[in-house]
C-alpha positions as CSV (number, residue, x, y, z in Angstrom):
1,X,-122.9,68.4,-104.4
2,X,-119.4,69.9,-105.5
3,X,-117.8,72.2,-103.4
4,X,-118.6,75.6,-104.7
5,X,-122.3,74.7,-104.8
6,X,-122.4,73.6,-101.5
7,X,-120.8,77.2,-100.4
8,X,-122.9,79.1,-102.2
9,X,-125.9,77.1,-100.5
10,X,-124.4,77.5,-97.1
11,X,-124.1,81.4,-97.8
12,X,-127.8,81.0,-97.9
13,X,-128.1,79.7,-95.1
14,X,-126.5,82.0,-92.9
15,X,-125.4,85.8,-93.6
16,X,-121.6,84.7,-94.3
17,X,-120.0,81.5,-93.7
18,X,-118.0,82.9,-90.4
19,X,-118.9,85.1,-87.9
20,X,-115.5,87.0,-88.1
21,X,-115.9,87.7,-84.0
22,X,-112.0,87.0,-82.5
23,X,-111.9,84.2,-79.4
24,X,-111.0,86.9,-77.2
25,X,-112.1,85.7,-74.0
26,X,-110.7,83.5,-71.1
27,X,-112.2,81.5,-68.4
28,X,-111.8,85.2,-66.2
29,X,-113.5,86.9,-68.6
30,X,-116.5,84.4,-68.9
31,X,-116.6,84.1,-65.7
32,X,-116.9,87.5,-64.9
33,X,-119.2,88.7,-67.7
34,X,-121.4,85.9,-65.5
35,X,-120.8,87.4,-62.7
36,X,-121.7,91.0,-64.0
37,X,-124.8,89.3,-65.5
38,X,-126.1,88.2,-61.8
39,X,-125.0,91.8,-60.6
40,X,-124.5,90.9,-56.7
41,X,-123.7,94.2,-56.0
42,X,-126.9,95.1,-57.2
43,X,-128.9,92.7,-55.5
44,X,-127.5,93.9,-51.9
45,X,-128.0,97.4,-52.5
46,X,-131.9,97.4,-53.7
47,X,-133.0,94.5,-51.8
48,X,-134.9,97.4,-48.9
49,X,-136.8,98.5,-52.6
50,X,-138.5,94.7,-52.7
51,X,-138.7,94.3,-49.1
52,X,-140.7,97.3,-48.1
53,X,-143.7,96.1,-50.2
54,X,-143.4,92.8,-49.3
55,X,-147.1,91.9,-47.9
56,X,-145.1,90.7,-44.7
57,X,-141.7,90.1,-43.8
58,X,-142.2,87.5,-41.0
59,X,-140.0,84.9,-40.8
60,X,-139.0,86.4,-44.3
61,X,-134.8,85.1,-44.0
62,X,-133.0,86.3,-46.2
63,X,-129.9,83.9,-46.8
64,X,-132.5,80.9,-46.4
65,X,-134.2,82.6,-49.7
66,X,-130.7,83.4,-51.5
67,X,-129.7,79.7,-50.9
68,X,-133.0,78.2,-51.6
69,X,-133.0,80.3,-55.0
70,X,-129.5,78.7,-55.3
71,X,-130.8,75.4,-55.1
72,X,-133.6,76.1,-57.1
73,X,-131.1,76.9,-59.7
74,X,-129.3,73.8,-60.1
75,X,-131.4,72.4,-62.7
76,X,-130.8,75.7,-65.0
77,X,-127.2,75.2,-64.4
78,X,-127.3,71.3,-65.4
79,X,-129.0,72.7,-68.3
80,X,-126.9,76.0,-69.7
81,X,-123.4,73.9,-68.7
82,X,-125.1,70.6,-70.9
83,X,-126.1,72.5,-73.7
84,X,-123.1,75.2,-74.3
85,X,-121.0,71.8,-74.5
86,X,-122.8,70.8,-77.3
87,X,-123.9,74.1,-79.0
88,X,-121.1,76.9,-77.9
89,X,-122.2,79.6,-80.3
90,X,-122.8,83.2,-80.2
91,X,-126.1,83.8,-79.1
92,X,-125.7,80.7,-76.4
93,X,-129.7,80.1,-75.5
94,X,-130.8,82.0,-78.3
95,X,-129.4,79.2,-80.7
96,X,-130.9,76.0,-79.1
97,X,-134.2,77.6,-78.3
98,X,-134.5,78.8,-82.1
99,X,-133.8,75.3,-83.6
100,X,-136.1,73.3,-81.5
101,X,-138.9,76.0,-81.8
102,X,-138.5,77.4,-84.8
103,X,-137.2,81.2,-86.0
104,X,-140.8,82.8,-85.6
105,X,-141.7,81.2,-82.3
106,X,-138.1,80.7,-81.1
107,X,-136.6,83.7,-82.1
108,X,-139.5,86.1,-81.2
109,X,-139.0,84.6,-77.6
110,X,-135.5,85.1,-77.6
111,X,-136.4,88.5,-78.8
112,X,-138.8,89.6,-76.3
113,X,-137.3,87.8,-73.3
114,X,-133.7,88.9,-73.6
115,X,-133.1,91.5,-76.8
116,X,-135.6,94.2,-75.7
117,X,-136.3,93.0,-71.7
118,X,-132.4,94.1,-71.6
119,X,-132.9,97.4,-73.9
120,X,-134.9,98.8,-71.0
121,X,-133.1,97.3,-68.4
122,X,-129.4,99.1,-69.1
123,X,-131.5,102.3,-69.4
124,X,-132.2,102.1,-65.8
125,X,-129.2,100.7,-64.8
126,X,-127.6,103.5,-65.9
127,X,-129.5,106.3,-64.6
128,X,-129.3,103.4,-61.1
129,X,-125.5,104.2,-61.6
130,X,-126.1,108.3,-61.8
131,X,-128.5,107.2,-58.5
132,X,-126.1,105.3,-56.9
133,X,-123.2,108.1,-57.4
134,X,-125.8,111.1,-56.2
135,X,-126.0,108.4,-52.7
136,X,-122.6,108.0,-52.0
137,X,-122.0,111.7,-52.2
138,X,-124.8,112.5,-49.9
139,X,-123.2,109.8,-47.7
140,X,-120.3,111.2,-47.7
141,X,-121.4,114.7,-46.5
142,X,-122.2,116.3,-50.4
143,X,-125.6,117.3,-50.0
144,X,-125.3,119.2,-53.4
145,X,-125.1,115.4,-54.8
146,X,-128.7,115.0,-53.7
147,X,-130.5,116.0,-56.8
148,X,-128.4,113.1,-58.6
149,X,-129.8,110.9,-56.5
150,X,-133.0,111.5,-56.7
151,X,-135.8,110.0,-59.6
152,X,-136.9,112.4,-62.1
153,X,-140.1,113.9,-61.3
154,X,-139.1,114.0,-57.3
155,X,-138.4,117.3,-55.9
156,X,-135.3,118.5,-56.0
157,X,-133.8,115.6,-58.8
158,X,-131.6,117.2,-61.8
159,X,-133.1,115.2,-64.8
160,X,-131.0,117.2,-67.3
161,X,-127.9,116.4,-65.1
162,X,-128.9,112.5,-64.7
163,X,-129.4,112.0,-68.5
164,X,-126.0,114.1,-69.7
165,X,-124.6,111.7,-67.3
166,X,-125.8,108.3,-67.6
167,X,-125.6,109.0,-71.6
168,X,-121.7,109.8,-71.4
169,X,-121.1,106.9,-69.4
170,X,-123.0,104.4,-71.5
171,X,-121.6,106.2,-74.9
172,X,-118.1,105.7,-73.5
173,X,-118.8,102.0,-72.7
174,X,-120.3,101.5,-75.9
175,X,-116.9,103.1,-77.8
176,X,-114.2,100.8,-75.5
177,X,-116.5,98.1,-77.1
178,X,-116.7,99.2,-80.8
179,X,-112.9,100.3,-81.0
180,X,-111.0,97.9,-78.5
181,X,-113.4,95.0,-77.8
182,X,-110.4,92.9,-76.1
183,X,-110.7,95.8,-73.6
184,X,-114.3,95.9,-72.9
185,X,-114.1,92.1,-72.0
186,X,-111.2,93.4,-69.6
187,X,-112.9,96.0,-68.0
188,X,-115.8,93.8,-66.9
189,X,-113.4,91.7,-65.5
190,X,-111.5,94.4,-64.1
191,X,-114.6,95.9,-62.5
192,X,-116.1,92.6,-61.3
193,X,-113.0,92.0,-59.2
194,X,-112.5,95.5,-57.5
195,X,-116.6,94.4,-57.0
196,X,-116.1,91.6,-55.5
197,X,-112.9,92.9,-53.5
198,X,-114.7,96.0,-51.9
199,X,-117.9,93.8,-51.2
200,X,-115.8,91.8,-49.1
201,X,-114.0,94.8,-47.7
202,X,-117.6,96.0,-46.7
203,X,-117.9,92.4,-44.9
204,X,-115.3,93.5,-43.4
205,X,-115.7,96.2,-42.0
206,X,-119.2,95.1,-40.7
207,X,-117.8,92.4,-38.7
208,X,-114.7,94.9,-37.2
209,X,-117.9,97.3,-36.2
210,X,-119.9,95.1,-34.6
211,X,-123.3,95.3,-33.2
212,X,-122.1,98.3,-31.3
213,X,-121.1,100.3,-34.9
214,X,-124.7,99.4,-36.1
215,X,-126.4,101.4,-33.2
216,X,-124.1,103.8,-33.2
217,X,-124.7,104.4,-36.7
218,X,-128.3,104.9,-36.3
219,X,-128.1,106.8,-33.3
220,X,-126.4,109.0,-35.7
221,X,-129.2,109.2,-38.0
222,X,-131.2,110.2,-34.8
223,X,-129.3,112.4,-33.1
224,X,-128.3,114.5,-36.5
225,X,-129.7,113.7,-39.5
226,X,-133.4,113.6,-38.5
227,X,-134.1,109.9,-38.5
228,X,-137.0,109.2,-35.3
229,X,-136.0,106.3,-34.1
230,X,-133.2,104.7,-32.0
231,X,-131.6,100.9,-33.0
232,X,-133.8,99.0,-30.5
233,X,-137.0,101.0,-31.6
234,X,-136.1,99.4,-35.3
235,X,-135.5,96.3,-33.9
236,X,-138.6,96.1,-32.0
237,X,-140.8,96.9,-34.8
238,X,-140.6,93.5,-36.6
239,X,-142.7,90.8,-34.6
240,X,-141.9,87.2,-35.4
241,X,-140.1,84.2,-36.0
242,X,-136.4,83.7,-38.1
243,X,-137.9,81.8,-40.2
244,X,-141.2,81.1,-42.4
245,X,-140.7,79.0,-45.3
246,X,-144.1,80.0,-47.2
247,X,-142.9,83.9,-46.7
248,X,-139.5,83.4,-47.6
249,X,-140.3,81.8,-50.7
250,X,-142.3,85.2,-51.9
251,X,-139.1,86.9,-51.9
252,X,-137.8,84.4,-54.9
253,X,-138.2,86.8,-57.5
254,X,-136.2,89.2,-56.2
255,X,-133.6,86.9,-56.8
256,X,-134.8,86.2,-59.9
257,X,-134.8,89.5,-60.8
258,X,-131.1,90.4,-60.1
259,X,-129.2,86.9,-59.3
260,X,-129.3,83.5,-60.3
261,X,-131.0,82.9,-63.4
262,X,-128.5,85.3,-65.2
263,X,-126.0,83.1,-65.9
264,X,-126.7,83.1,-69.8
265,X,-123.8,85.9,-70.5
266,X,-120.9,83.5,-71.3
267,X,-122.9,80.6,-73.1
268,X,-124.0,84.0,-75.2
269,X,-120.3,84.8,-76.5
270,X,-119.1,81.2,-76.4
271,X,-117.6,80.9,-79.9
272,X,-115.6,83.1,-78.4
273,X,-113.8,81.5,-75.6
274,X,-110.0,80.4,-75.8
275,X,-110.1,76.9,-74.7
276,X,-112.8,74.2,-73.7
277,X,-112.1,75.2,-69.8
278,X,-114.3,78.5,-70.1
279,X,-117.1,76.9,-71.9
280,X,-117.3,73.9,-69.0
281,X,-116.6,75.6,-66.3
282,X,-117.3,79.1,-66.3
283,X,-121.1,78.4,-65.5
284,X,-120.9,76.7,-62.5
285,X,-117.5,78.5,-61.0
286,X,-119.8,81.8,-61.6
287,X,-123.1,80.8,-59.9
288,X,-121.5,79.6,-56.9
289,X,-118.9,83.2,-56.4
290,X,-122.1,84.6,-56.2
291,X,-124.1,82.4,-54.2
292,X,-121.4,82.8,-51.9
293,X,-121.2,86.6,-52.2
294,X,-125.0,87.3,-51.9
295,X,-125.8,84.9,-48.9
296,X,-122.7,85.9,-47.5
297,X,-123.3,89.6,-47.6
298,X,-126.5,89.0,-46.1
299,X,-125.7,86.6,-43.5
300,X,-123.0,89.4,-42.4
301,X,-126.3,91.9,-41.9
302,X,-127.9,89.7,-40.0
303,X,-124.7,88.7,-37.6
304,X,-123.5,92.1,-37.3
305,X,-127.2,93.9,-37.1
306,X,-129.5,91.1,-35.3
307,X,-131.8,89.6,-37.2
308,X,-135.1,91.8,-35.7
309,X,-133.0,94.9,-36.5
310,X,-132.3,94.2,-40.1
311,X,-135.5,93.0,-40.7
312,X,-137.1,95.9,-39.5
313,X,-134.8,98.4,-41.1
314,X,-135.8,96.8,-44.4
315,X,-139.8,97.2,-43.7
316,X,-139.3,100.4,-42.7
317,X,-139.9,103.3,-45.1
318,X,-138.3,106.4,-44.3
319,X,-134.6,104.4,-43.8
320,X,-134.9,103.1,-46.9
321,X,-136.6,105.6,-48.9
322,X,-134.9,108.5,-47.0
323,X,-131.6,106.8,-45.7
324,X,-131.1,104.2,-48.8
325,X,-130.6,101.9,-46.7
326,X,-129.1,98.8,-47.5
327,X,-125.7,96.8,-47.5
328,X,-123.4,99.4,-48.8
329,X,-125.1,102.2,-46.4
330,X,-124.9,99.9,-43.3
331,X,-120.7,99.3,-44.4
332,X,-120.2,103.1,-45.1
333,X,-122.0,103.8,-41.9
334,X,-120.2,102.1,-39.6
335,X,-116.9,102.4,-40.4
336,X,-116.1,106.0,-38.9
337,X,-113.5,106.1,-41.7
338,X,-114.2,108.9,-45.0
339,X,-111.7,107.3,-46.7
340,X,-113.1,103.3,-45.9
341,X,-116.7,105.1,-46.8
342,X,-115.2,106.6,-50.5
343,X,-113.8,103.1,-51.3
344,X,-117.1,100.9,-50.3
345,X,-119.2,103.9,-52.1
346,X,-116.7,103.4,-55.4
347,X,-117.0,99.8,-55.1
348,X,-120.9,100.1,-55.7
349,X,-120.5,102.1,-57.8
350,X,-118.2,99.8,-60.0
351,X,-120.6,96.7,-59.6
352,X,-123.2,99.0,-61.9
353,X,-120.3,100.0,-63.7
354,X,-119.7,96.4,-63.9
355,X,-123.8,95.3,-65.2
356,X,-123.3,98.3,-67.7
357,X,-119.9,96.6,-69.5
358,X,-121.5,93.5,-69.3
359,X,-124.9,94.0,-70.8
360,X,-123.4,96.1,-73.9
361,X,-121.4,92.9,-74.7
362,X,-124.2,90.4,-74.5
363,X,-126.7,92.3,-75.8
364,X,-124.9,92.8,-79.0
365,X,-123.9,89.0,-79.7
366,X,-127.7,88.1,-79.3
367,X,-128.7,91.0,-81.6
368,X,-125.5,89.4,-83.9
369,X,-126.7,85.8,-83.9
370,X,-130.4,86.6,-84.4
371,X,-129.2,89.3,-87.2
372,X,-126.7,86.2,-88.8
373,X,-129.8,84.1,-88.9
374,X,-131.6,87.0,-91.0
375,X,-134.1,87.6,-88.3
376,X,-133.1,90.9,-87.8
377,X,-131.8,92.9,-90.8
378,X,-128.5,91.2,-91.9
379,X,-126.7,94.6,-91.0
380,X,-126.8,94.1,-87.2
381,X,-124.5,91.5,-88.1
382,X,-121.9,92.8,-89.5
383,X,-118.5,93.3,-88.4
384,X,-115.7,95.4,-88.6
385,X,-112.3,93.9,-89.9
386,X,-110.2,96.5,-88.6
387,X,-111.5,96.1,-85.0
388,X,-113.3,92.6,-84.9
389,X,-116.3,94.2,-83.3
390,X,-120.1,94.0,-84.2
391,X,-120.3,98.2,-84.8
392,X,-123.8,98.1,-86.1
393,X,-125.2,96.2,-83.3
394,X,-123.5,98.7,-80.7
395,X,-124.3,102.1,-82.9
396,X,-127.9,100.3,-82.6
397,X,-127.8,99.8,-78.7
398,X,-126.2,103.3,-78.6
399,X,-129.3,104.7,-79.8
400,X,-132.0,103.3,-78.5
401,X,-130.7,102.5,-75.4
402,X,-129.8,106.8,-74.7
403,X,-133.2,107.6,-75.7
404,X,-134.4,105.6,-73.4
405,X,-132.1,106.7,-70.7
406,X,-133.8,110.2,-71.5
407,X,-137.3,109.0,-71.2
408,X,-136.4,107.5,-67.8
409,X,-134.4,110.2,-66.7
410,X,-137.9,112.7,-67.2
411,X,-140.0,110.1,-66.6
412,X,-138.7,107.7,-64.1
413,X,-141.5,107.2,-62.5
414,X,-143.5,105.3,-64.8
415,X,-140.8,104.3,-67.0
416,X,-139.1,102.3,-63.7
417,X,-142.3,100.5,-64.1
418,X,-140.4,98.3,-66.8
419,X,-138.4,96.9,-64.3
420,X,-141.8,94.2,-64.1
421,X,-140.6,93.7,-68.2
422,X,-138.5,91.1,-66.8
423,X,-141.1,88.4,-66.7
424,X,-140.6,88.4,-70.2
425,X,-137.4,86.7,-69.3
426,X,-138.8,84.6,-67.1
427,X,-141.2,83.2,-69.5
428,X,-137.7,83.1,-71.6
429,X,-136.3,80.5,-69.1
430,X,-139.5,78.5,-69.2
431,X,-139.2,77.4,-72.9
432,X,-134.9,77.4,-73.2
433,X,-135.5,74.3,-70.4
434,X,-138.3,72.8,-72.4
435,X,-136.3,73.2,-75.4
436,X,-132.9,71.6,-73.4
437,X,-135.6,68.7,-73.2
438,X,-136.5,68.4,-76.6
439,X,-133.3,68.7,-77.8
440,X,-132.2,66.0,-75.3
441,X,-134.9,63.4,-76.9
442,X,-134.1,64.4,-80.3
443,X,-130.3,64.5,-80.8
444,X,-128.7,62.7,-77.5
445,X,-127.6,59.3,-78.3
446,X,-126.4,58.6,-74.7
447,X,-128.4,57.5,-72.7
448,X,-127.2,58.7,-69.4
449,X,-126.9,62.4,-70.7
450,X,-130.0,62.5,-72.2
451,X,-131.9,61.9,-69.1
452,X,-130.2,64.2,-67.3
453,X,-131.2,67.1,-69.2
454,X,-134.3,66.2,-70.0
455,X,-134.8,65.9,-66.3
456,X,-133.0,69.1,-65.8
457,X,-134.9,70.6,-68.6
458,X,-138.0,69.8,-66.8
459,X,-137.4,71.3,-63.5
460,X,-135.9,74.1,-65.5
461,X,-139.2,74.9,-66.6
462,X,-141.5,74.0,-63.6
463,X,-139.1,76.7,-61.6
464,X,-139.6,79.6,-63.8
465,X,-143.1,78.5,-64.4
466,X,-143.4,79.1,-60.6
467,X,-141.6,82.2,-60.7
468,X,-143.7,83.6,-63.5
469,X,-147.0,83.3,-61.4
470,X,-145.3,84.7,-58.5
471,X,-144.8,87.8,-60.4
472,X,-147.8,87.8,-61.9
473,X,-150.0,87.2,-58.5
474,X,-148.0,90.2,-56.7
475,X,-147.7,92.8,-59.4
476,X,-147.3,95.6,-56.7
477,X,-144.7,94.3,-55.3
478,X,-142.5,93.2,-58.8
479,X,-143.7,95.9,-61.0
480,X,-146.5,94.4,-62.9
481,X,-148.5,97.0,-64.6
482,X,-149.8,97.5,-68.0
483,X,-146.9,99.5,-69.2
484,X,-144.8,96.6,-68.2
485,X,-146.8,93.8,-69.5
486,X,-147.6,95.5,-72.5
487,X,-143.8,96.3,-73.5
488,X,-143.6,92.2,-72.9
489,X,-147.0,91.7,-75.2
490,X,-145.8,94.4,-78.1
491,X,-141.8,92.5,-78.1
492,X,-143.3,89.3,-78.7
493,X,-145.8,90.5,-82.2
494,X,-142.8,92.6,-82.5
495,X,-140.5,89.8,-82.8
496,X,-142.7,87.7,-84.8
497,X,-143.7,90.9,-87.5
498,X,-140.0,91.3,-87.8
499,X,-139.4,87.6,-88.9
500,X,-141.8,87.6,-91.2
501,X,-141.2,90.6,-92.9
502,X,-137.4,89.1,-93.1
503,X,-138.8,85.8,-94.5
504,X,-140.9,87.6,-97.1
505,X,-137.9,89.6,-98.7
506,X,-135.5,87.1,-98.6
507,X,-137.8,84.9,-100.1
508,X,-137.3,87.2,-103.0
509,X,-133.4,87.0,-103.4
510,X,-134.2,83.5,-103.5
511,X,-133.0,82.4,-99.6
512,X,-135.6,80.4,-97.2
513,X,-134.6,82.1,-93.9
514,X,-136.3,78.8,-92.4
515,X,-132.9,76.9,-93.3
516,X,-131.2,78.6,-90.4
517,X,-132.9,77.5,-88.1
518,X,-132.8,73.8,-89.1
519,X,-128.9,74.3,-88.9
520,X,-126.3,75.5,-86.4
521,X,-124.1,78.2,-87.4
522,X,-120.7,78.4,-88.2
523,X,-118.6,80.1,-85.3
């Protein structure tokens, strides 16, 4: 085949022969865009929303859960660190999982368990960023802040106020993106270290406090802000052991939800990495900052609040319905400092911030890849010389993403409910691991890596295959409803209507969309 023939074939293949993205991003960067992915900041703050319908919370121990979901995540990591070695490509899981199972199969999984599970998810984050700026007013004494931190349809919320909100925030994100995409890669980074900085502040702060702060605190909530009962009345009110394995374990899909098994952001902009270091080691560094963060922060709880106390507090509705209460609450509480409160309330504030910058990023390079393939229309794809951004993909995340944010912000109620979505990404996880596998058998030549990650690939998939029934067994607890399974149902036909709409009309210009998919793409 002469040269010109084989680059017209290859233009077949794939949407252009380059994806014209720039290799803006270091080892930070990936690392942190991992780290914004698996949102500890996040985790700590909405952990009293899982724990209060928990069925029980004997023995329930929290950093025993956080590290067994830590361990429980090793094989995952084994398997994203293998594979973005050998295929480091925008899209990162997307890619692999597509070319073992195919572009309808593959792709429409890829589709329903990351593209649209994360559509819905930034909508909430970002009215959860509106919530979360509402609570740290009203923490701070602005009780006029209240209605911002309150869920549409609750008395006394300012839906109108939420949405105008949320929307300018997520526009302006979206713009930094489009316009300066160097910068939006900084600002995560930027945001995840001020994170991570005030998180340990908080720590902190805890520890200075004591025991003594903790009480003190509540006995503030008692004596003045209409809470009925005193720190040892809390503490008192959970009855049992430190630790039950079999109840601990129910809490892993909390973890799932928010921590560990979101460490697909940097695979998913790898062609864009300066240097090999980032694509080795930015999995791995990232899983264990936040291991250390989230068991840390909780481990802090439970030293500086007693273990009965914090327990308690969690199962208890009215603190954490009424009170919010939760890691950042407990830090701003105790530290008898406005100016300490304001910096620990900013800092949560900036971990949203934080998921927000992230998600328009990685969202965007799936939507690229699957749109370079020609699975989505090859528009989604394109991007701008001038600025080196995918501006289609944004403008489309824009879009649907703010009319979302105005559904949830009127709606909230059962909108939130698509927060259960994310077993679609759970499923997700199940086949990228038996896809690491296959891949392993097919194309590793050495012996010792290949039975690694088909090993890895394996457990991979018997772990989220666990998860998945745990969230499908305790649906009132996770947020399994019909709305929420149904969104997961409707993205999968979605996904698989949309490819074969897209192999029908290319078929006519002559291009078998099937070709990508036996191929890896050019970076």
């Amino acid at each position: 085949m002469d040269i010109g023939k084989r680059k017209k074939d290859e233009t077949k293949v794939f949407v252009r022969q380059a994806t014209g993205l720039v290799k803006h991003v270091s080892l930070l960067d990936a690392i942190s865009l991992n780290l914004g992915d698996m949102s500890a900041g996040a985790a700590v703050a909405t952990i009293g929303f899982s724990t209060i319908l928990m069925s029980t919370m004997v023995g329930v121990n929290l950093v025993y859960a956080s590290l067994l979901a830590f361990i429980l995540s090793i094989p995952q990591i084994i398997v994203y660190t293998m594979m973005n070695r050998k295929v480091h490509r925008t899209g990162g899981d997307y890619i692999w999982t597509s070319r073992v199972f195919g572009g309808m199969f593959g792709g429409s999984l890829a589709f329903m368990g990351y593209s649209l599970e994360t559509l819905a998810y930034l909508a909430l984050i970002a009215l959860s960023t509106v919530f979360a700026i509402g609570s740290v007013g009203v923490s701070l004494g602005y009780g006029s802040m209240l209605g911002l931190a309150l869920p549409g349809g609750t008395a006394g919320s300012t839906p109108v106020l939420q949405f105008l909100i949320a929307a300018i925030i997520f526009a302006a994100l979206i713009a930094v993106n489009i316009f300066r995409p160097k910068i939006g890669y900084k600002l995560v980074t930027v945001a995840i270290l001020i994170g991570i900085i005030v998180l340990l502040l908080a720590m902190g702060t805890l520890f200075y406090a004591g025991k003594a702060g903790v009480e003190n605190y509540i006995a503030t909530l008692h004596s003045s802000q209409g809470f009925n009962q005193t720190y040892t009345q809390v503490a008192k009110s959970y009855t049992g052991g430190g630790f039950n394995f079999m109840n601990t374990l129910l809490l892993l899909p909390f973890f799932a939800i928010f921590v560990y098994p979101w460490m697909n952001a940097a695979p998913a902009v790898s062609s864009e990495i300066k240097g090999k270091n980032g694509i080795r080691w930015a999995i791995p560094i990232s899983v264990v900052i936040v291991m250390l963060l989230v068991t840390g922060a909780f481990a802090t709880m439970y030293y500086v609040g007693g273990f009965s106390f914090i327990n308690g507090a969690l199962s208890n509705p009215t603190l954490v319905y009424d009170y919010s209460f939760n890691f950042w609450t407990l830090a701003m509480g105790v530290s008898n400092s406005y100016i300490l409160s304001l910096v620990i309330g900013i800092g949560w504030i900036v971990w949203d911030l934080a998921i927000l910058a992230y998600g328009i990023i990685v969202f965007s390079r799936y939507i690229f890849a699957q749109a370079f393939d020609r699975f989505l229309p090859e528009k989604l794809a394109y991007v701008s010389p001038k600025y080196g951004s995918p501006v289609v993909a944004h403008a489309f995340d824009l879009i649907v993403t703010v009319i979302l944010i105005g559904s949830a912000a009127f709606l909230y109620g059962p909108f939130s409910s698509l927060y259960g979505a994310v077993v679609a990404a759970m499923i997700y996880f199940i086949f990228i691991g038996l896809a690491a596998t296959i891949y392993a058998i097919k194309h590793d030549h050495k012996y010792s890596s290949k039975f690694t990650l088909i090993i890895a690939g394996l457990l991979m998939a018997a772990v989220f295959g666990y998860i998945t029934y745990q969230f499908l067994a305790y649906p009132a607890v996770w947020g399994g409803n019909y709305l929420a399974y149904g969104y997961v149902i409707l993205s999968f036909i979605a996904g698989i209507v949309l490819y074969s709409i897209s192999k029908r009309s290319n078929a006519k210009k002559g291009i078998d969309i099937t070709m990508a998919f036996r191929e890896i793409p050019p970076e």
